[in-house]
FITORDO-336711 format. One record per residue (C-alpha): residue number from 1; residue in one letter; x, y, z. Coordinates in steps of 0.1 Angstrom, whole numbers, always signed. Example, Ala and Ser with C-alpha at 12.3 -4.5 7.8 and 13.67 -1.06 7.14 Angstrom:
REM FITORDO-336711
<1 'a' <+123 -45 +78>>
<2 's' <+137 -11 +71>>
***
This chain:
REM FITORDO-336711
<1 'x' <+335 +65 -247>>
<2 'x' <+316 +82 -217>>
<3 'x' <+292 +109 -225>>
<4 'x' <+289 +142 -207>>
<5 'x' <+258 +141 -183>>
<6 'x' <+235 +167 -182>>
<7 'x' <+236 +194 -159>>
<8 'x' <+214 +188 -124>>
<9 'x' <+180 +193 -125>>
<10 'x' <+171 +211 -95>>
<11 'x' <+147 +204 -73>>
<12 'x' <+113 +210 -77>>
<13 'x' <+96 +211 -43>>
<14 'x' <+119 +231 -21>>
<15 'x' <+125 +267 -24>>
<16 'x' <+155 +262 -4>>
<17 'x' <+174 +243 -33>>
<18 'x' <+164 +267 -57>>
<19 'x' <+184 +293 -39>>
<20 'x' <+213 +272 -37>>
<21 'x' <+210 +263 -75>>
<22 'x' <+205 +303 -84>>
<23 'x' <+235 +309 -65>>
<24 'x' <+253 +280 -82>>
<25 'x' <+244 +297 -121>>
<26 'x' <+250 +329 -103>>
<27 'x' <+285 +321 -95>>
<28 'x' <+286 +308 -131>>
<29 'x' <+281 +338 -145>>
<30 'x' <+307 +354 -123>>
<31 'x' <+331 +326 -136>>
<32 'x' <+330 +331 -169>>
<33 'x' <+327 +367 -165>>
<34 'x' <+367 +369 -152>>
<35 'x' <+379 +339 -170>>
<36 'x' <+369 +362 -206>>
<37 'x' <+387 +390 -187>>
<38 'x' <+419 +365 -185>>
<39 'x' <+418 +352 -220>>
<40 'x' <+417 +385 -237>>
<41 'x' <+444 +395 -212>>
<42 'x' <+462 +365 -226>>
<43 'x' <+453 +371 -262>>
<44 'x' <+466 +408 -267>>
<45 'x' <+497 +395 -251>>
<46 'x' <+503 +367 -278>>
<47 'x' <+489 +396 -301>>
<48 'x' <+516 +418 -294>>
<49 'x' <+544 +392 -294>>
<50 'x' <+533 +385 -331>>
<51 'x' <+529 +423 -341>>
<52 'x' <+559 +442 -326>>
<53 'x' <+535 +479 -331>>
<54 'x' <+509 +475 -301>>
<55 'x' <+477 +477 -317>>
<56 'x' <+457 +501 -299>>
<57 'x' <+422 +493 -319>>
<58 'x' <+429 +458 -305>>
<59 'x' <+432 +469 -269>>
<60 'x' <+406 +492 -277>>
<61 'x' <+379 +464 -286>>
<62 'x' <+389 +444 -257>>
<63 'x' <+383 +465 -233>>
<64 'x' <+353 +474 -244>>
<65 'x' <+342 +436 -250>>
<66 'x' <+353 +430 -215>>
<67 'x' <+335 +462 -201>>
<68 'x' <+299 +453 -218>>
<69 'x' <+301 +415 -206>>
<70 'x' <+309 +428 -168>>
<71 'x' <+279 +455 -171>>
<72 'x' <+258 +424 -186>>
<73 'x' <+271 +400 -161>>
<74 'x' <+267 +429 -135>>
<75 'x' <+233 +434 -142>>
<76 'x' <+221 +395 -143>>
<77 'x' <+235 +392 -107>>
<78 'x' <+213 +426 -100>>
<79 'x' <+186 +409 -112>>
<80 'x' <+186 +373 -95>>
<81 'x' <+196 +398 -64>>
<82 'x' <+163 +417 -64>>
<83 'x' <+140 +414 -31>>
<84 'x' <+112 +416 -54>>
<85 'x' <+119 +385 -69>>
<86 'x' <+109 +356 -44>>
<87 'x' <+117 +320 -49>>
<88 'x' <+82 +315 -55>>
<89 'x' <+83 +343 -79>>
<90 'x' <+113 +323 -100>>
<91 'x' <+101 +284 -96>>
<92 'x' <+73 +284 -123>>
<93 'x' <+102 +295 -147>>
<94 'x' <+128 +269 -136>>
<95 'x' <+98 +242 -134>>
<96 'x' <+95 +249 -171>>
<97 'x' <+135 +244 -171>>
<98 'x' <+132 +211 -156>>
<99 'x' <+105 +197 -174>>
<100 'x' <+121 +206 -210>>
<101 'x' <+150 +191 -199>>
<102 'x' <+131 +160 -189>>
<103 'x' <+117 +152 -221>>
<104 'x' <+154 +160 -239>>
<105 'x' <+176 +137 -219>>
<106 'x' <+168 +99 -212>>
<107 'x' <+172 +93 -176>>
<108 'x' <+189 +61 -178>>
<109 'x' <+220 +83 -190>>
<110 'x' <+226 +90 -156>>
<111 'x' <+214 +64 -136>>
<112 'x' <+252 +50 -134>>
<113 'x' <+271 +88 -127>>
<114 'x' <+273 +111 -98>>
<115 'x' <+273 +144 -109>>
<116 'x' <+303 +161 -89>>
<117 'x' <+298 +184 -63>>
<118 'x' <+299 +224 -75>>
<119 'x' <+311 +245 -49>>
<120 'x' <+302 +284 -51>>
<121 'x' <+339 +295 -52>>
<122 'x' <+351 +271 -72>>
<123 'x' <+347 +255 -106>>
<124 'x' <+368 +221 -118>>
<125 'x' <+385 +214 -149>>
<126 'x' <+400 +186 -159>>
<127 'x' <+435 +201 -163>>
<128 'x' <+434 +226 -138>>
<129 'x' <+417 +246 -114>>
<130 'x' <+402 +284 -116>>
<131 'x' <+395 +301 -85>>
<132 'x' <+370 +323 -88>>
<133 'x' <+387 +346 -58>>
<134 'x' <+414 +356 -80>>
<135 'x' <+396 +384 -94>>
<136 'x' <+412 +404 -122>>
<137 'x' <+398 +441 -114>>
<138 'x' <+399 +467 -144>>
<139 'x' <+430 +483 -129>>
<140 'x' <+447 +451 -131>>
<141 'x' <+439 +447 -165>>
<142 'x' <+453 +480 -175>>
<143 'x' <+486 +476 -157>>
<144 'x' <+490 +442 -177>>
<145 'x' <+486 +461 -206>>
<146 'x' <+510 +490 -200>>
<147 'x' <+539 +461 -188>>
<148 'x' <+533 +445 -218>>
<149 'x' <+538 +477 -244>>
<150 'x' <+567 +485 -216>>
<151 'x' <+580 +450 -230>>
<152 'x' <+573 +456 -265>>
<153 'x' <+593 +488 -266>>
<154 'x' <+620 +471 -246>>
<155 'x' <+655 +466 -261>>
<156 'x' <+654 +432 -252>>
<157 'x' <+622 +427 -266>>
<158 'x' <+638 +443 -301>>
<159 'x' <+672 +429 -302>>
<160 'x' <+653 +392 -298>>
<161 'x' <+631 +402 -323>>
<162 'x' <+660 +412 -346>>
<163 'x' <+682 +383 -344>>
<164 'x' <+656 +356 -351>>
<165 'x' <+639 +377 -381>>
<166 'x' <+610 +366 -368>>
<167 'x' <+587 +398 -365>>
<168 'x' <+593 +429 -389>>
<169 'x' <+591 +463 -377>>
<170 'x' <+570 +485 -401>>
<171 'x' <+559 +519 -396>>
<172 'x' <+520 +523 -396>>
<173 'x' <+525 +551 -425>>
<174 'x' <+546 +534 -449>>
<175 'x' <+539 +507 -472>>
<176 'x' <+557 +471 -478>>
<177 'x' <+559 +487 -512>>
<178 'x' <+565 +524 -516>>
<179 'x' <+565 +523 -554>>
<180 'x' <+559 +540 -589>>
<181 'x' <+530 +530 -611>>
<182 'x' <+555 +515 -631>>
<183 'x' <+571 +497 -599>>
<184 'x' <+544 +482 -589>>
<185 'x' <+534 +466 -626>>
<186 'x' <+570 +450 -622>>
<187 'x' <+561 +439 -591>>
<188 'x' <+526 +424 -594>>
<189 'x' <+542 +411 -624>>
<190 'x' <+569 +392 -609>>
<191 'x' <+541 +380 -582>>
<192 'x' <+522 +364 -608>>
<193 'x' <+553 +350 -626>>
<194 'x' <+562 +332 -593>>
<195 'x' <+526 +316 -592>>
<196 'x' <+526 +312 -632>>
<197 'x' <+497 +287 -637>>
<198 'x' <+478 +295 -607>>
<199 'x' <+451 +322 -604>>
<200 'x' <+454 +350 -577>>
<201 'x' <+427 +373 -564>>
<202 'x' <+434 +411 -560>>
<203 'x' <+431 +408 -521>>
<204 'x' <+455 +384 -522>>
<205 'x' <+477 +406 -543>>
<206 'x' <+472 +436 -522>>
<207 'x' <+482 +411 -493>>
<208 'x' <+513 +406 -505>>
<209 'x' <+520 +442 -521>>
<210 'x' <+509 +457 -484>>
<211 'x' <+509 +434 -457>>
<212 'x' <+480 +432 -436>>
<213 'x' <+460 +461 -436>>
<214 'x' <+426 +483 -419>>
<215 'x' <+397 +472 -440>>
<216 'x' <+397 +510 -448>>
<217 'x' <+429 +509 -459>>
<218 'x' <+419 +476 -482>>
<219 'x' <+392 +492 -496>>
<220 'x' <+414 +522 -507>>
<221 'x' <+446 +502 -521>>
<222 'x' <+416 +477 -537>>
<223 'x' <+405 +507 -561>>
<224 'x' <+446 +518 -572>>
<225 'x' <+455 +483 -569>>
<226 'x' <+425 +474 -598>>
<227 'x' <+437 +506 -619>>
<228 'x' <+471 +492 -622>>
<229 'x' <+461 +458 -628>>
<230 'x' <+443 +471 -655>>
<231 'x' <+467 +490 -671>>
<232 'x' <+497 +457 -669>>
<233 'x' <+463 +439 -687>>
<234 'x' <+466 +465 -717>>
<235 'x' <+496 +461 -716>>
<236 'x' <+502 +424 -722>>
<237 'x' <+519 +418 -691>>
<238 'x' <+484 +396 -676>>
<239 'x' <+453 +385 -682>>
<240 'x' <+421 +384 -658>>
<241 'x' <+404 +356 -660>>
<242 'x' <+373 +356 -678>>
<243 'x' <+349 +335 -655>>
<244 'x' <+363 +346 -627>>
<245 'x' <+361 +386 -613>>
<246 'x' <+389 +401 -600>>
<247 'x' <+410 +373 -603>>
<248 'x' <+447 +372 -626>>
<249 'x' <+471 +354 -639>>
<250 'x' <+507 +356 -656>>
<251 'x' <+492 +340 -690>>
<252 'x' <+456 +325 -697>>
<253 'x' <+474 +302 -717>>
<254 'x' <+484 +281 -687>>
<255 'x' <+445 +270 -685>>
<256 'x' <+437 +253 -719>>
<257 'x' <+406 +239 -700>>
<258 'x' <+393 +273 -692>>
<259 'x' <+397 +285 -725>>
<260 'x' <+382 +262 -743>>
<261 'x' <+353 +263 -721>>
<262 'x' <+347 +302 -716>>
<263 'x' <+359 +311 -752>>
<264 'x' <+330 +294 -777>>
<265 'x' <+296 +300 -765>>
<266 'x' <+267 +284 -782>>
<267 'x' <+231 +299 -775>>
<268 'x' <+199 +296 -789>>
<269 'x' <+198 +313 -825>>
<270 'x' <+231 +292 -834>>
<271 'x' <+259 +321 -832>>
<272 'x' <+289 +319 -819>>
<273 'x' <+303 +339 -795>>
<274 'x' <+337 +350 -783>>
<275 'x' <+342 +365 -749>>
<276 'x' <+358 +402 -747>>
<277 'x' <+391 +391 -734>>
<278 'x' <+396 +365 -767>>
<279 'x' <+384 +391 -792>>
<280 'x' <+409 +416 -773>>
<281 'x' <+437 +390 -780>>
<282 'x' <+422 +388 -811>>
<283 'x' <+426 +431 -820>>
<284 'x' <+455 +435 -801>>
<285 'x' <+435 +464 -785>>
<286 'x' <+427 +460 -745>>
<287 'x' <+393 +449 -733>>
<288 'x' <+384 +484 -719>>
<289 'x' <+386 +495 -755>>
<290 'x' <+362 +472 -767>>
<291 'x' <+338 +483 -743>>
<292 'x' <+344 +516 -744>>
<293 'x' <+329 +512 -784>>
<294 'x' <+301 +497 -774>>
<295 'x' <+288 +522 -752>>
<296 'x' <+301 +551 -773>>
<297 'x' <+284 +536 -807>>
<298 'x' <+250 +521 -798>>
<299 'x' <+238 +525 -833>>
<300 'x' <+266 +507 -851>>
<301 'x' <+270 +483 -821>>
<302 'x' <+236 +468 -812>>
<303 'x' <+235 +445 -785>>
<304 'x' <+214 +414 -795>>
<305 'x' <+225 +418 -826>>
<306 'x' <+263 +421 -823>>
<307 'x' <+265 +412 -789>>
<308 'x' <+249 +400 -756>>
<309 'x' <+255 +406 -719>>
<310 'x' <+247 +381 -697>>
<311 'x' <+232 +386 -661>>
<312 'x' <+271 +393 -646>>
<313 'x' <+274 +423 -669>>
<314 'x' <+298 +404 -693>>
<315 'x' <+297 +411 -729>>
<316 'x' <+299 +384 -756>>
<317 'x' <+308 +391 -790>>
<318 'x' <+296 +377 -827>>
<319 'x' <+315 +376 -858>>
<320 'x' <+293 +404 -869>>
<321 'x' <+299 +424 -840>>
<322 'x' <+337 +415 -839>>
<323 'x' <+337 +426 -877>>
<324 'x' <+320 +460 -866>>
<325 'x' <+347 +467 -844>>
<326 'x' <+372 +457 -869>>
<327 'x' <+356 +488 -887>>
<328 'x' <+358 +513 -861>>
<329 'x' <+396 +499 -853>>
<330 'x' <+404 +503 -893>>
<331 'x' <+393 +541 -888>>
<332 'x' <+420 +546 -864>>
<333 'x' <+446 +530 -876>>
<334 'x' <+440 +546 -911>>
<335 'x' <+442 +580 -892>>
<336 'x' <+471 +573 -870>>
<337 'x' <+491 +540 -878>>
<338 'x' <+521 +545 -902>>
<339 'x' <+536 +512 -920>>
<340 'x' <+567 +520 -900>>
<341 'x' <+552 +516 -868>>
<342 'x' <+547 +479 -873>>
<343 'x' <+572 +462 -860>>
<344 'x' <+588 +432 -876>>
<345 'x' <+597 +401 -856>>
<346 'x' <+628 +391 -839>>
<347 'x' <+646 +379 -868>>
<348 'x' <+642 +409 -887>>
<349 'x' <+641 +440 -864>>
<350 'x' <+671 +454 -874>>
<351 'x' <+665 +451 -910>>
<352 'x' <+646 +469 -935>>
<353 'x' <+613 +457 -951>>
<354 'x' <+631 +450 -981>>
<355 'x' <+662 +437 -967>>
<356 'x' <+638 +414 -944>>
<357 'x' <+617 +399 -980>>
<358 'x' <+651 +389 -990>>
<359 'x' <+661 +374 -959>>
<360 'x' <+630 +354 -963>>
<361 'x' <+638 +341 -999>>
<362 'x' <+670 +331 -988>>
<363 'x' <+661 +313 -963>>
<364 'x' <+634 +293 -980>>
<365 'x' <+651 +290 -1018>>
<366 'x' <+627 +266 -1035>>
<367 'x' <+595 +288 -1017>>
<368 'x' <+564 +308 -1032>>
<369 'x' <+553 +336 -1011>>
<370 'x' <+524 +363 -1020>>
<371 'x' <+518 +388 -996>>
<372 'x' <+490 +368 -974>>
<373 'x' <+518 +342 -962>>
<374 'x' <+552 +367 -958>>
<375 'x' <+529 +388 -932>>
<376 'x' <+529 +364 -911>>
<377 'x' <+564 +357 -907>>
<378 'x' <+574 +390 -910>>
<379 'x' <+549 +402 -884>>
<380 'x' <+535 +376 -865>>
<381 'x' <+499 +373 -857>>
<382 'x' <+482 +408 -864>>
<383 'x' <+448 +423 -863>>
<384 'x' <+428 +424 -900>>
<385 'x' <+433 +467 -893>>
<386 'x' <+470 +464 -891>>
<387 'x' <+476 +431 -910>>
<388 'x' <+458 +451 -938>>
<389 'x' <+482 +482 -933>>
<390 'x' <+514 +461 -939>>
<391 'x' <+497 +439 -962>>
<392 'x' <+495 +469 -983>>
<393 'x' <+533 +481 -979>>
<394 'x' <+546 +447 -986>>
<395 'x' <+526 +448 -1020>>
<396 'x' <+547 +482 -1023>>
<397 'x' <+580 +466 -1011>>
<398 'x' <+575 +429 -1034>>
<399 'x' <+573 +450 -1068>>
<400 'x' <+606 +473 -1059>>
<401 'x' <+622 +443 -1051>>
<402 'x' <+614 +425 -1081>>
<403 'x' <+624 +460 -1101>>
<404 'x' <+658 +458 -1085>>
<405 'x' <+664 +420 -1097>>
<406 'x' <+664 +410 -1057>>
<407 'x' <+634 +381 -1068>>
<408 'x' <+612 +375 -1095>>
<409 'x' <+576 +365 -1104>>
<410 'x' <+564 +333 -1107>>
<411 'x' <+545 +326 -1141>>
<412 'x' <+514 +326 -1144>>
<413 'x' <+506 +330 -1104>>
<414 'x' <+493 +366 -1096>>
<415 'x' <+508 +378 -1069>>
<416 'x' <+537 +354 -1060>>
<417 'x' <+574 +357 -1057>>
<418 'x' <+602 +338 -1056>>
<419 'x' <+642 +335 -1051>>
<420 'x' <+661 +339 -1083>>
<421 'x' <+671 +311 -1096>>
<422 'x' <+706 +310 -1109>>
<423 'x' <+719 +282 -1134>>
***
């Protein structure tokens, strides 16, 4: 494979060349200058055939890209153009050129190769060929620009656009998704269902809640976007992931791995601690709750004692600590929580307690059950604050069963109840 030589040294006696070769980098300059013009030219076109509303930042930062590389250009051909600045004057500087290049490239490269001749009006490509005559003036530029939002506005242009579905119109004040708080938990939550057992990051959930947006406009839907996202959280419809910030999924569940891995830490004194998210699971209370106690009970909760943070700013929680705000979660619930309010599971929802305790028995005939094992199936997996609540009614409910002759005792075992046995 041939290598590209490197470009010609110039000559290092005769002031003559040196002209020649300053007007050959001149023209260089002037190359490059138009051919930029012509490729942002070509790139708001294919711009504005992917986004049927002609962006006008876009345009905007063209312009202005291709304005500040003409006044640069402008003002290196000033320069090199200056009577002040003699041949003389410039060949110390280009002498420097030459001989840095001498020590970089090995001569024998381009013993074999004749480097092409460069014309001043003219420079080759292997494809094709760009005249530098063909100037594209300002005014040109802007015309281009006007015919092609004349296009875009064109019926053609949105009856083509229309039949191949290929571009959606949108209006720069409305949203993909104009929706209720409660819309758009149903569907972020449906987003993450589609991608159960992957992770998503809010950006990319704002992505495809809003389309593509202003940075301004990201930053804005990123605060309401993390509010609601929070609030599906609390309310069991997510999780965040617990090593990773800002990032979701439909069920943590998915990611055994993870979990066993983020959920036990060990550290130095021997504890072990559980991170917020499993001892939310854990209380049935969101993780903002938990942290919420922490700050607003410093004397009850002390961290290094009940808990840690560690240099990200997440906390980390002890069985003494998790016990502590078992405590604090017992003093609501005795305050607020009626027996009532827990609901039973599936199997039972429609019943009463007592009607449910003697579903159970039937079900399981030849069965013992104290209080400790019907919550469970009764209820399902409950916090010690409310497991303790129905614990306590279902101590209620066993005895007026047994008084109504709907079970009996077992002898001699505290506490435990079974089916009637008939003969």
């Amino acid at each position: 494979m041939s290598k590209i030589p490197p470009p010609p040294k110039p000559p290092l006696d005769n002031s003559h060349h040196l002209q020649e070769l300053a007007n050959y980098y001149r023209s260089l300059v002037d190359y490059y200058d138009k051919a930029k013009i012509f490729a942002a030219t070509q790139l708001s076109y294919v711009e504005a055939l992917l986004e049927p509303v002609f962006d006008e930042d876009v345009s905007i930062d063209i312009k202005s890209s291709v304005e500040s590389s003409s006044k640069e250009g402008t003002s290196s051909l000033t320069r090199s153009e200056d009577p002040s600045i003699t041949p003389e004057n410039r060949e110390p500087a280009l002498l420097e050129t030459s001989e840095s290049e001498n020590n970089n490239h090995d001569l024998t490269d381009t013993e074999d190769f004749t480097f092409p001749e460069v014309r001043q009006n003219e420079v080759f490509f292997p494809s094709q060929t760009f005249s530098l005559a063909d100037e594209i003036s300002e005014d040109q530029y802007e015309e281009e620009l006007e015919d092609e939002e004349e296009f875009l506005n064109s019926s053609d242009f949105q009856e083509t656009s229309e039949n191949s579905n290929l571009i959606t119109q949108l209006n720069d004040s409305e949203d993909i998704f104009t929706s209720s708080s409660l819309d758009l938990i149903s569907e972020i939550e449906t987003l993450l269902e589609h991608n159960r057992g992957k992770v998503l990051h809010i950006d990319y959930i704002i992505r495809k809640l809003y389309g593509l947006i202003s940075p301004e406009e990201l930053q804005k839907r990123s605060v309401s976007t993390l509010s609601i996202l929070r609030e599906g959280e609390d309310l069991g419809k997510w999780y965040e992931m617990p090593d990773s910030p800002n990032c979701w999924t439909i069920d943590i569940k998915e990611f055994p791995d993870l979990i066993n891995r983020t959920e036990k830490l060990e550290i130095s004194q021997g504890y072990q601690y559980l991170t917020t998210a499993t001892v939310s699971q854990q209380l049935k209370m969101s993780k903002t709750w938990i942290i919420d106690k922490a700050k607003a009970y410093p004397n009850e909760l002390r961290e290094g004692i009940h808990y840690y943070r560690n240099p990200q700013g997440y906390y980390f929680w002890n069985e003494t600590g998790i016990a502590v705000l078992e405590e604090l979660l017992l003093r609501k619930t005795n305050k607020k929580l009626k027996p009532s309010q827990i609901p039973l599971l599936e199997p039972y929802e429609a019943l009463s307690l007592l009607s449910a305790v003697k579903k159970v028995f039937d079900l399981f005939p030849e069965e013992i059950f104290n209080c400790d094992a019907l919550v469970p199936l009764l209820y399902g997996d409950l916090s010690k604050p409310v497991a303790k609540v129905a614990r306590n009614n279902l101590i209620k409910t066993l005895s007026q069963g047994k008084m109504k002759g709907l079970w009996e005792r077992v002898p001699r075992k505290t506490g435990y109840y079974r089916a009637i046995k008939t003969n």
